[in-house]
C-alpha positions as CSV (number, residue, x, y, z in Angstrom):
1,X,0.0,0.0,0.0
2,X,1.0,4.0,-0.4
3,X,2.0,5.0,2.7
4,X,0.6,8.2,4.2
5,X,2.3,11.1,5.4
6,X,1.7,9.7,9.0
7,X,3.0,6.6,8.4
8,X,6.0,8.0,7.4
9,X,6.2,10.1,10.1
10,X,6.2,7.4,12.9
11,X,8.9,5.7,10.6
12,X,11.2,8.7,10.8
13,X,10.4,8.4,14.6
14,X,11.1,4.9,15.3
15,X,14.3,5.7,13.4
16,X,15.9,8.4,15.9
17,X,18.3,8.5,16.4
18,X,19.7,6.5,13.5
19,X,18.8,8.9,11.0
20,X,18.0,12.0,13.0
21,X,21.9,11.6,14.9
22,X,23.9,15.2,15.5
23,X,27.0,12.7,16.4
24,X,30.2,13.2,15.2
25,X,31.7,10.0,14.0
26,X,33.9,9.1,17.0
27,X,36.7,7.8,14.1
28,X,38.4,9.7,11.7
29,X,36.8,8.0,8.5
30,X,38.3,8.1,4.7
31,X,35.6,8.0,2.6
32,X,35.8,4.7,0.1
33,X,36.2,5.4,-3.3
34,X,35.3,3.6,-7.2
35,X,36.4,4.3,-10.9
36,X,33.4,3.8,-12.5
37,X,33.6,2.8,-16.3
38,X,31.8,3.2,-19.4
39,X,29.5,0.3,-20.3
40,X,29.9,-0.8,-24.0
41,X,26.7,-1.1,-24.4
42,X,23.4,-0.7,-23.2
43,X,22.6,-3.4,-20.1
44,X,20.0,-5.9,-19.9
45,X,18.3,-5.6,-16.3
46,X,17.6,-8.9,-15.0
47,X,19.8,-9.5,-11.8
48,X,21.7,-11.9,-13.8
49,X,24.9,-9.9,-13.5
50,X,26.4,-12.1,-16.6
51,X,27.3,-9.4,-19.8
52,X,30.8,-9.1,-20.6
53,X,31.1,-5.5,-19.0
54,X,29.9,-6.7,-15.6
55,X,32.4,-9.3,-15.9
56,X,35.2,-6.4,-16.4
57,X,33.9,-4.6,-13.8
58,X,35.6,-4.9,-10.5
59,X,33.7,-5.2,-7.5
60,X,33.7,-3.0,-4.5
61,X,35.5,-4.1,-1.2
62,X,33.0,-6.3,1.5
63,X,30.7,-3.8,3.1
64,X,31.4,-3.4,6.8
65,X,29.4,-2.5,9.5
66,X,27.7,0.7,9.8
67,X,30.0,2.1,12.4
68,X,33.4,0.8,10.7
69,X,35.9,-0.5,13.2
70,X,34.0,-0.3,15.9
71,X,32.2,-3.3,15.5
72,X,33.0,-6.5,14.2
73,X,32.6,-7.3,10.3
74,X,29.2,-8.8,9.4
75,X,28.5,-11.9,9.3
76,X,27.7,-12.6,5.5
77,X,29.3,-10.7,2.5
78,X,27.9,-8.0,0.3
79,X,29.4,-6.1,-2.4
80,X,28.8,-4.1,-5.7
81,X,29.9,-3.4,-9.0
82,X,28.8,-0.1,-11.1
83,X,28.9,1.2,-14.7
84,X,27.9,4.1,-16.5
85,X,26.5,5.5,-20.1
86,X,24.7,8.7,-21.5
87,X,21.5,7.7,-20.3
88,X,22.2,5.3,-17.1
89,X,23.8,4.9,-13.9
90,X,24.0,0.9,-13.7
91,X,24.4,-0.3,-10.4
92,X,25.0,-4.4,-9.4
93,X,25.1,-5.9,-6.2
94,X,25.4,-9.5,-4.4
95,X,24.2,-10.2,-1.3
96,X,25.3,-13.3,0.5
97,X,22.5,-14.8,2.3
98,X,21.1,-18.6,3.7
99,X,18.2,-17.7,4.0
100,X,16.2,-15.3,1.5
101,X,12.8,-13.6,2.6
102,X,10.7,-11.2,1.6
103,X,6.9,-9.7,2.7
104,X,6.4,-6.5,0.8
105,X,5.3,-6.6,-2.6
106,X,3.9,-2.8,-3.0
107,X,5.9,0.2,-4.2
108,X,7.0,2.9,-1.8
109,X,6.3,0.8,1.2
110,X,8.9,1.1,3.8
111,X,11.2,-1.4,2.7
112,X,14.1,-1.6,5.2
113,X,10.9,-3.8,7.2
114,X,12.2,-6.4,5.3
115,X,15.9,-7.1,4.5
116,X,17.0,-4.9,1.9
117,X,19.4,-3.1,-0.6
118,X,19.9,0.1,-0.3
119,X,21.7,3.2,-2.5
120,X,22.5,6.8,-1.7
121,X,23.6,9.1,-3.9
122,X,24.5,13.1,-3.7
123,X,25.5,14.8,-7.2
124,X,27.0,18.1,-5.8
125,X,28.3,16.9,-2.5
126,X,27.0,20.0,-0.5
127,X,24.9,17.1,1.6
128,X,21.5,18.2,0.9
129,X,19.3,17.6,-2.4
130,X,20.4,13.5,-2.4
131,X,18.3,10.8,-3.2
132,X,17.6,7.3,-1.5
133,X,16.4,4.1,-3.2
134,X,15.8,0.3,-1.4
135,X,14.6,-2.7,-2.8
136,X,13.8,-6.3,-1.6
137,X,14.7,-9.7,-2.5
138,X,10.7,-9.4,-4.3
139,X,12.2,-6.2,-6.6
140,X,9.9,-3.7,-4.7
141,X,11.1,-0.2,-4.4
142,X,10.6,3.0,-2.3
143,X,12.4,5.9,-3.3
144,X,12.7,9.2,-2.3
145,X,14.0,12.7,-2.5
146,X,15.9,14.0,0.9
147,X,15.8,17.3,0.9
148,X,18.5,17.5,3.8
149,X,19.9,15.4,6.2
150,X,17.2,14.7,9.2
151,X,19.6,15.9,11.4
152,X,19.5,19.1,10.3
153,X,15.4,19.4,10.3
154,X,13.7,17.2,12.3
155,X,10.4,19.5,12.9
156,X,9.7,19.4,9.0
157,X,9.2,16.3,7.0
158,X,12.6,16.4,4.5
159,X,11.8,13.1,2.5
160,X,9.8,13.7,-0.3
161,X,8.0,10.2,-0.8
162,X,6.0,10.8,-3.8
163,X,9.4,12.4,-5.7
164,X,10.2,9.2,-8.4
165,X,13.0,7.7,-10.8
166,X,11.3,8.4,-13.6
167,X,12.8,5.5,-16.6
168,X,14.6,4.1,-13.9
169,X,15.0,-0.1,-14.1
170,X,15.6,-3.2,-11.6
171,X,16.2,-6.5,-11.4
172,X,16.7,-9.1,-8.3
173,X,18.0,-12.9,-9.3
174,X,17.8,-15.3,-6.7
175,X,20.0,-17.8,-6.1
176,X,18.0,-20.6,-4.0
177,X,14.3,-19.9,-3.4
178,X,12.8,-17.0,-1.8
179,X,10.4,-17.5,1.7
180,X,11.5,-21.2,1.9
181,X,12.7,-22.3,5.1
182,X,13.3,-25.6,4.2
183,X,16.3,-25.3,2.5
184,X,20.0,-23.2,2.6
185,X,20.0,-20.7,-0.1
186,X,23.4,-18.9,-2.1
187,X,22.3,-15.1,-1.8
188,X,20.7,-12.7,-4.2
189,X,21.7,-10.4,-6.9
190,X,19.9,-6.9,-7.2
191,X,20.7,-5.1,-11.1
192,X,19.8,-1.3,-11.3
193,X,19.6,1.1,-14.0
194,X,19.2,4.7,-12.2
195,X,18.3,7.9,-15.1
196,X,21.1,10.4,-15.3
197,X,18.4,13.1,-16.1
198,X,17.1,12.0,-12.3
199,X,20.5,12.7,-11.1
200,X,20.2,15.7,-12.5
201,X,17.3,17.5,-11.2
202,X,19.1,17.1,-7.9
203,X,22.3,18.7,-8.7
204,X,22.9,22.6,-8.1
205,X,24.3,22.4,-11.8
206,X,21.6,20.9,-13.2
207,X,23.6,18.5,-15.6
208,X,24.1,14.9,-15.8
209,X,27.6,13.8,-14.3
210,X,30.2,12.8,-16.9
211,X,33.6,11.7,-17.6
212,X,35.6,13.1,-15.0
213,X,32.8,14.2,-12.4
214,X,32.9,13.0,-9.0
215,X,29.5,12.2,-6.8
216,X,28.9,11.1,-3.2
217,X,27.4,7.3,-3.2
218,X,27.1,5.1,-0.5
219,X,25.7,1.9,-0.3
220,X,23.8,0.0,3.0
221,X,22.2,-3.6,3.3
222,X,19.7,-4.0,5.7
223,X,19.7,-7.4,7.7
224,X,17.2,-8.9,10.3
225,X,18.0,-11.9,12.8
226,X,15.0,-14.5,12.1
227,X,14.3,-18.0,13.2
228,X,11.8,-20.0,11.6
229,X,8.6,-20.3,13.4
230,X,5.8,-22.9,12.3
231,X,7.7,-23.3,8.5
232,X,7.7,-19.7,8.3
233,X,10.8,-16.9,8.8
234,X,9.9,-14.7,11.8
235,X,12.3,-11.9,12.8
236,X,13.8,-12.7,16.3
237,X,12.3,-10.4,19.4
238,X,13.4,-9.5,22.7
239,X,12.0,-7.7,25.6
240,X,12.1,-3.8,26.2
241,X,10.7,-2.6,29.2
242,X,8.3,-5.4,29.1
243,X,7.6,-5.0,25.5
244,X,8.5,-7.4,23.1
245,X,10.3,-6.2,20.1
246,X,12.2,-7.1,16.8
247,X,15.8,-7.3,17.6
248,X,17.7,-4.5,16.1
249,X,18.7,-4.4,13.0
250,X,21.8,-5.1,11.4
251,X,23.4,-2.0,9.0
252,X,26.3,-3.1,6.8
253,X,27.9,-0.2,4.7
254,X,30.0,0.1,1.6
255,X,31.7,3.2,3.2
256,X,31.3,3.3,6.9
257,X,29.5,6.0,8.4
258,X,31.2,6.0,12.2
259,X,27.7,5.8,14.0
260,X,24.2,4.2,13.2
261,X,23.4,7.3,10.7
262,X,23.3,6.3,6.9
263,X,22.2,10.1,6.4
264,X,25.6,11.5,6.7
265,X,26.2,12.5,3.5
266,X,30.2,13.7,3.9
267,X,31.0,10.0,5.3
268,X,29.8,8.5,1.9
269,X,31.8,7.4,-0.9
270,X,33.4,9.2,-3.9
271,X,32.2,7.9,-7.1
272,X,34.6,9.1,-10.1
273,X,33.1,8.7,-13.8
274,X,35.6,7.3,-16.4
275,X,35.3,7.8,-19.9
276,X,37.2,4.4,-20.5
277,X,35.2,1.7,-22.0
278,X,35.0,-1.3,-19.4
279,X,37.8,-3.7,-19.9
280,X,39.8,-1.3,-22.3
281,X,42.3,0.5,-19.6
282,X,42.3,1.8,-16.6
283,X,42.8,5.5,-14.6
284,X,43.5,6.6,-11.2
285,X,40.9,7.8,-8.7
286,X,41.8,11.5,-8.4
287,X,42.1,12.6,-4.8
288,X,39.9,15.9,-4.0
289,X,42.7,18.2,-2.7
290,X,39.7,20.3,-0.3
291,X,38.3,16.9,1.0
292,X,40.3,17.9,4.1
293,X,39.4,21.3,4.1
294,X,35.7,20.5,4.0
295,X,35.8,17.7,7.1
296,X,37.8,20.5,9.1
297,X,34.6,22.7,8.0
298,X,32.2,19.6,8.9
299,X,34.0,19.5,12.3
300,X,33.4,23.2,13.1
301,X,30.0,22.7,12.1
302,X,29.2,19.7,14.7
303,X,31.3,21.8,17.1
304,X,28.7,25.0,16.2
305,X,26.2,22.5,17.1
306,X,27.3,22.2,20.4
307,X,27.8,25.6,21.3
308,X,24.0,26.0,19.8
309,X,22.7,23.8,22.7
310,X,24.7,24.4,25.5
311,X,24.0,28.4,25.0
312,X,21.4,29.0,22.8
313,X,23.6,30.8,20.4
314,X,26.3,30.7,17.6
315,X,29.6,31.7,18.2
316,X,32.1,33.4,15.5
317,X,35.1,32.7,17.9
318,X,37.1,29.7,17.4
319,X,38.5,29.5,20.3
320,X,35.3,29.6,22.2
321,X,34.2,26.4,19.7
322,X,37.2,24.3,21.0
323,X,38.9,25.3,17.6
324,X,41.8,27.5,18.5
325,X,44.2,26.1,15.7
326,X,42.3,24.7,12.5
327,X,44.7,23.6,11.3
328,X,44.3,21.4,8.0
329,X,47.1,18.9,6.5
330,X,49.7,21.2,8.6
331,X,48.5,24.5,7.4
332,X,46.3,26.9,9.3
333,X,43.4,28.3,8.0
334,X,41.6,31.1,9.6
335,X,38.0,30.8,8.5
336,X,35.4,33.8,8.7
337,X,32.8,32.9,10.4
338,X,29.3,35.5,10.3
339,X,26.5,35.0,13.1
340,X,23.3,36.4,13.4
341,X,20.6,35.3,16.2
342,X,20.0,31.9,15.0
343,X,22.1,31.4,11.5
344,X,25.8,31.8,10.8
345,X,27.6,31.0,7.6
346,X,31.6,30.1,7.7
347,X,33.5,30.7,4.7
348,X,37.4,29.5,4.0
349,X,39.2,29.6,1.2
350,X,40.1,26.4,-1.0
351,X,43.3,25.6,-2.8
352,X,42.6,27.0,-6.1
353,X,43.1,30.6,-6.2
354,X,40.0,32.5,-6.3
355,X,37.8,29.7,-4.3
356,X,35.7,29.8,-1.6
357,X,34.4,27.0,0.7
358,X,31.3,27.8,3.1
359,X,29.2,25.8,5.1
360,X,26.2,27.4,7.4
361,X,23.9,25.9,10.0
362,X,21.8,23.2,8.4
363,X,24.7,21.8,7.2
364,X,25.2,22.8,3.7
365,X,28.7,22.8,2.3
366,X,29.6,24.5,-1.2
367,X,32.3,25.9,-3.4
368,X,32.3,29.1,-5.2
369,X,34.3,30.6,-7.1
370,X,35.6,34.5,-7.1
């Protein structure tokens, strides 16, 4: 069924804090990154996984869990492969799994209920404007339009749920049988074919990325514990203050996020488009000389946040934010920070001569250039 508005509400509050979190990721975290290449040709979308260019494509390392290090690696493997063309963003996964299960067959039902795949991706990188798509192991799909992280606007609803992929394509292949207890299964393959023009409408430029662009894209796999209960898979419960409850779900990452917060958009992945032909060469990732900058920016934002609480009010010292040397990669940089009553934007220049990076208080980080 279509959900309604306050359905979705009481799923963005049985979320907090995992999506709502203000926390700083309590490890330093270098963002995982992919060359993606050219597809020869247009991609069949079955799951299947089996053309020549998937074959050349390499595959991305094991997700981990959500909070990196600090937990142990999960228990069953996942990983991805992805390709471009003019038209499509082609995305494949595997997910390694005994015992494959499924309930919701209707679009834009809230599919992390069941296990699921899930892929995040921000076009500009200023970490608001991203979209957010999940499927099951039954090929349904929810996605949405996030107009900002939830941490930065939790009174307003920021996920537009009726916002669509317009063209976009899936596939799921299974590899066992699906809601069959009585037997052990391989895993499941998911197959995507995301519209560039989608990706698009969500970037400040307005253009489809190209050979040579760089995006933020995560990936995040959903698990639940289950035992089977009278032939059927039932997720595993526990008590709560007398209630019983689903135990928690598992969140396994491509890039780790540092805490149980997928909507961190700085913590994802860089994606970098190639305009080799899969299987026909190679080229480097290309390191974003300002990725630095902009975490020391990020970190002066969640220290802004702090402040914000304790007192009520922004601060344009740094030394008052804990910051007395911002220092970056062993130089200092002495960022202008302007505060009103309840906004402040904090602008430092970038590497490039003539460049500008600012970041305010909902988060948003950009470049401009003089």
């Amino acid at each position: 069924m279509k959900i309604t508005i306050l359905q979705l509400a009481l799923v963005f509050a049985w979320l907090v804090p995992t999506v709502a979190s203000s926390q700083e990721p309590a490890i330093p975290l270098k963002p995982k990154s992919y060359v993606c290449y050219r597809a020869s040709a247009p991609l069949t979308i079955d799951g299947k996984l089996n053309e020549n260019d998937w074959e050349n494509a390499a595959w991305t390392d094991y997700f981990v869990d959500i909070e990196g290090s600090l937990k142990p690696l999960p228990r069953l493997k996942t990983h991805a492969k992805i390709l471009w063309d003019n038209d499509f963003l082609y995305i494949g996964a595997f997910l390694e799994e005994p015992h494959i299960w499924g309930t919701l067959t209707e679009r834009e039902s809230v599919i992390f209920y069941d296990p699921d795949f899930e892929i995040f991706i921000d076009p500009d990188g200023d970490t608001h404007n991203y979209l957010e798509y999940e499927m099951n192991a039954l090929n349904t799909q929810w996605d949405l339009l996030i107009t900002k992280p939830y941490r930065d606007d939790v009174v307003r609803n920021v996920a537009i749920d009726h916002w669509n992929y317009n063209g976009m394509k899936s596939g799921v292949f299974i590899d066992g049988t699906i809601n069959n207890p009585c037997d052990t299964d391989s895993g499941w393959y998911v197959e995507v074919a995301l519209p560039l023009d989608a990706i698009a409408e969500v970037n400040t430029g307005g253009r489809k990325p190209g050979a040579g662009d760089q995006i933020r894209i995560d990936f995040s796999r959903v698990e639940w514990t289950v035992d089977i209960v009278n032939g059927r898979y039932a997720k595993r419960t526990h008590m709560v203050n007398g209630v019983e409850k689903p135990m928690p779900e598992d969140n396994w990452v491509w890039s780790p996020q540092g805490v149980v917060a997928m909507h961190q958009p700085e913590t994802w992945g860089f994606l970098q488009f190639s305009g080799i032909t899969v299987g026909t060469g190679t080229e480097a990732f290309i390191e974003d000389v300002d990725y630095p900058l902009t975490q020391a920016l990020r970190k002066l934002y969640f220290s802004q946040r702090a402040y914000q609480e304790k007192t009520g009010t922004y601060s344009n010292n740094l030394k008052t934010l804990g910051l007395a040397d911002f220092m970056v990669s062993g130089k200092i940089f002495r960022p202008v920070i302007q505060v009103t009553g309840s906004l402040y934007e904090a602008t430092c220049p970038g590497s490039a001569e003539g460049t500008l990076w600012h970041i305010t208080q909902d988060g948003r980080i950009w470049k401009t250039v003089r």
